[in-house]
N, C-alpha and C positions, 0 to 999 in steps of 0.2 A: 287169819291163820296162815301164818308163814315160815314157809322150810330155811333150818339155818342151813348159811351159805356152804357152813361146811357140806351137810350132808348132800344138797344138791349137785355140790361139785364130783363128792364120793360117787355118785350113782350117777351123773350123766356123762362124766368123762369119757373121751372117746377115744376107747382102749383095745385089743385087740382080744385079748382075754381079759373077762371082767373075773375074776378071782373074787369073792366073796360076795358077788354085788347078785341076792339072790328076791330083791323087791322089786316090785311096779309101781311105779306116780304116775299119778296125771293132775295137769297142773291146769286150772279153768280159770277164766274168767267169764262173768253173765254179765253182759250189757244191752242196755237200753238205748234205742234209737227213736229220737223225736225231732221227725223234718231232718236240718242241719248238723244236729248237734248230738251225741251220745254221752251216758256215763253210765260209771259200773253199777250195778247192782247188787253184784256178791262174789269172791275170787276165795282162793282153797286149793286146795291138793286133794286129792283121794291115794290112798295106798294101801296095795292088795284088794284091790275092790275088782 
């Protein structure tokens, strides 16, 4: 589940007045660590949560 780049860029740009930009994302990823090595187990976005 992945944000198009457009909208990512709409809402994270770093502007001084965000004019219209009236949502919250949070962008995760879940990983796994074994010993040396890690990998993901789940990544996503939440919004308005």
């Amino acid at each position: 589940l992945l944000m198009k780049q457009r909208k990512f860029l709409y809402h994270f740009k770093n502007v001084r007045w965000a004019k219209g930009r009236h949502e919250t994302y949070l962008c995760y990823v879940v990983k796994r660590r074994d010993s040396a090595t890690s990998f993901s187990l789940d990544f996503g976005h939440l919004r308005n949560k």
